[in-house]
N, C-alpha and C positions, 0 to 999 in steps of 0.2 A: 226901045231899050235904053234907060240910062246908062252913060259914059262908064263910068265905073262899076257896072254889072259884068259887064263884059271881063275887067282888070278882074274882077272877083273872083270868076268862072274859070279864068288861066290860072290864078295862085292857089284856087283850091282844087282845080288837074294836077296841079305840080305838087302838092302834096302827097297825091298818090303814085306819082314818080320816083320821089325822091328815095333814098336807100332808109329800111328803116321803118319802123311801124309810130305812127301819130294817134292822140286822143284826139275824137272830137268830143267837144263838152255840149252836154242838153240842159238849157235853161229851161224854165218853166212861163219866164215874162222876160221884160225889156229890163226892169235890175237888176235880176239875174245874170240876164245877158250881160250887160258893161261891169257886172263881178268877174264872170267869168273872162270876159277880155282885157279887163286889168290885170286879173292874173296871169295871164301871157297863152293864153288857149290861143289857136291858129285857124281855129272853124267852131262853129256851133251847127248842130244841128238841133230842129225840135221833136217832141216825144209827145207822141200821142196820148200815152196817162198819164205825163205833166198837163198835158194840153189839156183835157178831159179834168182834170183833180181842179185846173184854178176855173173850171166852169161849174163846180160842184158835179160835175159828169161821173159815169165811171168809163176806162175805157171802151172805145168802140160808140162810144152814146155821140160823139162831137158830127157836126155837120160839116159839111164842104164847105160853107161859107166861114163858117167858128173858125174851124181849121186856117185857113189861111188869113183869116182876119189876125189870128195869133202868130201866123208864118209873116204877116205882116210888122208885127209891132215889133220882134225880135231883128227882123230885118237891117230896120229904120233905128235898132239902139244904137248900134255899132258898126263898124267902118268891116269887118270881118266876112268872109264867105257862112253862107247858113246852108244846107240842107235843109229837107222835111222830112216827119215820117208823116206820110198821105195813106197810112193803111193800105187800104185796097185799090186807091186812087175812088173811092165813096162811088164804086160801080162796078158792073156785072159786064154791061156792053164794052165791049172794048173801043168804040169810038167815044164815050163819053171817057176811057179814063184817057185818051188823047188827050183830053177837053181838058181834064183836068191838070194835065202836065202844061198844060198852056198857061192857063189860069196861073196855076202856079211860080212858071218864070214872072207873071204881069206882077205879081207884089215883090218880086226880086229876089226872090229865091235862085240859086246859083246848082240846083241840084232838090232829088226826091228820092223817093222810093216808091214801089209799086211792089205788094204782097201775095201769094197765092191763097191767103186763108178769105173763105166767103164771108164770117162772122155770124153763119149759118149752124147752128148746132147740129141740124140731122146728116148736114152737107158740110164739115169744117174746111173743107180743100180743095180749091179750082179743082177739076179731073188733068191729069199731063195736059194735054193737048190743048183745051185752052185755057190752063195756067201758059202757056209758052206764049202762045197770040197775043192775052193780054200783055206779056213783055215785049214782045214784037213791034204791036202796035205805040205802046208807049215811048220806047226806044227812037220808032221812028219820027214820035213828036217834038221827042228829045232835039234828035238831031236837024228839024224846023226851023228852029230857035234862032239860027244866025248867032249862037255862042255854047262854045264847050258845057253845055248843061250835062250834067254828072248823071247820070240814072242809075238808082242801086236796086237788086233784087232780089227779093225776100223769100229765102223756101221755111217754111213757117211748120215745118214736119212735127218737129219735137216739141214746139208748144200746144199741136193741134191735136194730138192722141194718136200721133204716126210714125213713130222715134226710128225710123229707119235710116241708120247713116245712107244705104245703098240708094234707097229712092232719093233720099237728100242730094246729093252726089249728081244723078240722074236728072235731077230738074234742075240745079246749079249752071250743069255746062250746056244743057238746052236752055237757059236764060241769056248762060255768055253770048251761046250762038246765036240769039237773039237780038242782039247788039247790049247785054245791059254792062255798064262801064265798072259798075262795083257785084259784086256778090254777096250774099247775107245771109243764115241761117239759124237764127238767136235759138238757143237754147242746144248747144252743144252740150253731151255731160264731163268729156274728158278734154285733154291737149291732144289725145292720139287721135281722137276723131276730128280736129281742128286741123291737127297736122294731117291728115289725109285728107280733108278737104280741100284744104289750100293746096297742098300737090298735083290736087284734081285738075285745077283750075287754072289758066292763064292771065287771069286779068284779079286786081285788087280783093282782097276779103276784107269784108268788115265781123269784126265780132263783137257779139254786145256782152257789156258786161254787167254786173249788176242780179244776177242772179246765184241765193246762198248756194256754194258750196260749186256751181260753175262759173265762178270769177276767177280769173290769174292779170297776175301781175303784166304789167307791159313787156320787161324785158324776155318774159316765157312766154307771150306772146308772138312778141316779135320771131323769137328762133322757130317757132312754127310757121313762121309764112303770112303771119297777118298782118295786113295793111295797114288797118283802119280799125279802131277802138273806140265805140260808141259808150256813154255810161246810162243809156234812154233813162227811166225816172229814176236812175238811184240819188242822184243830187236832190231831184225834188222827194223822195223820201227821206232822205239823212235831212233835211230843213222840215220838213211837216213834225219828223219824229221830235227835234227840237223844240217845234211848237209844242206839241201834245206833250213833254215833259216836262215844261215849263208851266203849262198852265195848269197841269195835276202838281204842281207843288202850290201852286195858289191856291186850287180850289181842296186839296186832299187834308197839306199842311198847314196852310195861312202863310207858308213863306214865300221871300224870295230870292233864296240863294242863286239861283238861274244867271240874275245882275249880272253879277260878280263875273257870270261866265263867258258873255259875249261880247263880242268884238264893240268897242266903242264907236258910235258913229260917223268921226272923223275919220277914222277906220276904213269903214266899209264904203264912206264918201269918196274917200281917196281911192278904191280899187273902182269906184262908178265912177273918176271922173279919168283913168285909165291911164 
């Protein structure tokens, strides 16, 4: 384990200590990354449909090996703690997603995730009991490591066709009790069910944000109880959306009023060189 993985792995634990709920920022590459850390972000984590979009993928298509080759490059931008999102940890057995939590400290990652959704359409959701094992298990690779490695866990209800706060709830605090160190359930619809979530819970939530119409602000997050603020692709769609309106003014109009609108690149130099 390099020297400073270890420094990484304490100041992004103490993040989830401290009073107060924190963004972490999702780049898409390595200058995205040193954007976002010149802007003064305090963790990055990466996004599996970022991750999947700069492979021409669509979510769910990236490989275990992509995946962390990309957990890789993000790593090595910047001086910063990163997270992953590792899906399902790209496995069913729960000694390969050990495997995979290991794998994942080796490129310096400081922290993951591990999800109960299969990517299985007839089957979109572990059954309880080994959706928990697999956290179990992962948890226990976690704490292998010889350093604070973060493990967050994913109940994936509301994006899988199972919008059940109660079962949400349910497999949450059987994750906690599993050792996972964050909790996660993307696709909340309200703050009341964020806010009973986090009441559920004794250890960190993260909530993602980035979805229309269930996004809130930090500081309304914060007074519900949440920790941790992921933005997974919405950075990388707000820059793609940019692209695609830039280039239908070339190709629609013959203009380029676009110019005029972007950051110069002494600019964007100066937030890459941090």
């Amino acid at each position: 384990m390099p020297a400073d993985q270890g420094v990484k792995a304490e100041r992004f634990r103490e993040l989830h200590r401290r009073a107060g709920a924190f963004v972490i920022a999702n780049p898409w590459d390595a200058g995205s990354a040193r954007i976002l850390a010149g802007l003064g972000f305090e963790a990055l984590a990466t996004s599996s449909g970022a991750c999947a979009g700069t492979l021409g993928k669509r979510d769910g298509g990236v490989t275990r090996d992509e995946a962390l080759a990309h957990a890789r490059a993000i790593v090595e931008a910047t001086e910063l703690p990163v997270s992953a999102d590792l899906e399902r940890c790209f496995a069913d057995a729960p000694a390969a997603v050990a495997e995979t939590i290991h794998l994942a400290a080796g490129v310096g990652l400081v922290g993951a995730s591990v999800e109960d959704a299969t990517g299985r359409a007839e089957q979109p959701l572990y059954g309880f009991d080994e959706a928990v094992a697999r956290v179990k298990v992962a948890a226990e690779a976690a704490r292998s490591l010889g350093f604070p490695f973060v493990l967050t866990a994913r109940a994936e209800n509301f994006l899988r066709g199972n919008p059940s706060l109660d079962d949400t709830i349910a497999r949450l605090r059987a994750y906690e009790a599993a050792g996972a160190d964050v909790l996660f359930a993307p696709g909340l619809p309200d703050l009341d069910a964020v806010r009973s979530v986090c009441a559920a819970l004794t250890r960190p939530f993260n909530f993602m944000a980035g979805i229309k119409g269930r996004s809130f602000s930090v500081p309304e997050l914060a007074a519900v109880g949440v920790k941790r603020i992921s933005l997974a692709t919405s950075l990388y769609r707000a820059a793609m959306t940019g692209l695609v309106e830039a280039a239908r003014e070339v190709k629609e109009a013959g203009s380029l009023g676009y110019v005029d609108r972007v950051l110069p690149t002494p600019e964007l130099n100066r937030f890459m060189q941090g």
